[in-house]
Every structure is written in C-alpha cells, then in structure tokens.
N, C-alpha and C positions, 0 to 999 in steps of 0.2 A: 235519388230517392231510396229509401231505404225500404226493402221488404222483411216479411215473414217466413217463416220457418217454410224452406222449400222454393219460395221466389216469390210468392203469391201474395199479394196483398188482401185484407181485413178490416173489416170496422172494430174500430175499437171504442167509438160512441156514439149514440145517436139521443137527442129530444126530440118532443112534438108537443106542441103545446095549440089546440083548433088547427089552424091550419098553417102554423109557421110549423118549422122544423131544421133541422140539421143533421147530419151523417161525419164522422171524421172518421180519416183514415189511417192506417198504422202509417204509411209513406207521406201522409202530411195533408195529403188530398181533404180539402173542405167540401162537400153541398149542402149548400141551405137555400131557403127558400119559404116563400110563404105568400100572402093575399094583402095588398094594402087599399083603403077606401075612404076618403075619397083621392083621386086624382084628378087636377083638372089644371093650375097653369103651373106649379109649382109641390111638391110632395119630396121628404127627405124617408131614405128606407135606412133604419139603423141595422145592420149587421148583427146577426145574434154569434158569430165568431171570426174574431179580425183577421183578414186578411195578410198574407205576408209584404204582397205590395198589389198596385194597381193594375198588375196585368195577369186580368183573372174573365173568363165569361161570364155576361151578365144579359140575363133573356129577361123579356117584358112581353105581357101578352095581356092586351086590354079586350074583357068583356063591358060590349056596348050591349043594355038592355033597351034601349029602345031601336031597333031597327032602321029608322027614320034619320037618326045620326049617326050611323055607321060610319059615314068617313069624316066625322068632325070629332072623333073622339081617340088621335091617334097620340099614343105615350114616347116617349125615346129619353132616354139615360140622356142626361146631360152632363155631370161630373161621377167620376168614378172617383172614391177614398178607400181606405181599410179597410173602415170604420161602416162606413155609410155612401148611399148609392141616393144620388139626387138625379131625381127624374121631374117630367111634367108634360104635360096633354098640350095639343095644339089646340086647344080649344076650349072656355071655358065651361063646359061641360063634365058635369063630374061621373069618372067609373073606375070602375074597380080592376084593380091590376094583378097579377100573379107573376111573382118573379122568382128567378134562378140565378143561384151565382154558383160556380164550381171556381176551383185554381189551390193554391199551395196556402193554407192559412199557416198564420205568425206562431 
C-alpha cells in the first residue's frame, strides 16, 4: 500500500449524502456505508464505490422496532460483489439495516 508524506496515511475523499456515505484513502482503503429499508427476504446494497475484489468487510446490523420480533428479524450477507452486497432477513418481516463495508476499493 502506498502512503503519505512521512508513512502516514490520509483521506483524500469523502461524501455524505442522509445517511449513506463514504471515506477514501490515499493507500486505497474504502469505508462506505449507509441505512437500507426495507429488508425482509431478499435486498441488493449497491456500492457507492467498487470494490477491488470480494475480500472486503462487510457488517449488517438490523434495527428491529418492534420488540416482539426481535429474533425473527435477523439480516446476513448472502453474496458478496464489487459492486453490490446482497443480503436478506430470515423472516418476512421488514427492518431496517445499517451497513459497513471497509477493504481495498478498485
């Protein structure tokens, strides 16, 4: 990876747009991340910047508002792309997701 003057790594861009966003770094390092809704068997997350390949972290964290369904309303990544992160709920119940992806974008 490449650094900055000194050894130090830098952003060198960031958006935000509500509650998506993204961070790039001078060494190549992506975070993006942002809120998708609904989830419930099946949801595609499009990538707001591609990926270099598919071995990248990717964190999901379902807010269940109603209490009552707390454990019928659990998300997990099912394909990993570049591009896009397909996920879906064990359950037909719809909530709302907040995801993270870090790793080396393209």
């Amino acid at each position: 990876m490449r650094r900055g003057s000194g050894g130090i790594d830098f952003i060198t861009e960031t958006w935000r747009s509500g509650e998506s966003w993204y961070r790039k770094w001078d060494s190549g390092w992506v975070e993006q991340g942002g809120v998708v809704f609904p989830v419930s068997t099946d949801a595609t997350i499009n990538l707001f910047v591609t990926m270099a390949n598919t071995n990248y972290s990717a964190i999901m964290i379902p807010l269940i508002k109603d209490q009552t369904n707390s454990g019928r309303g659990a998300s997990r990544i099912r394909q990993r792309l570049t591009t896009q992160l397909r996920v879906g709920g064990e359950s037909h119940i719809d909530h709302t997701v907040i995801w993270q992806v870090t790793g080396l974008g393209a």
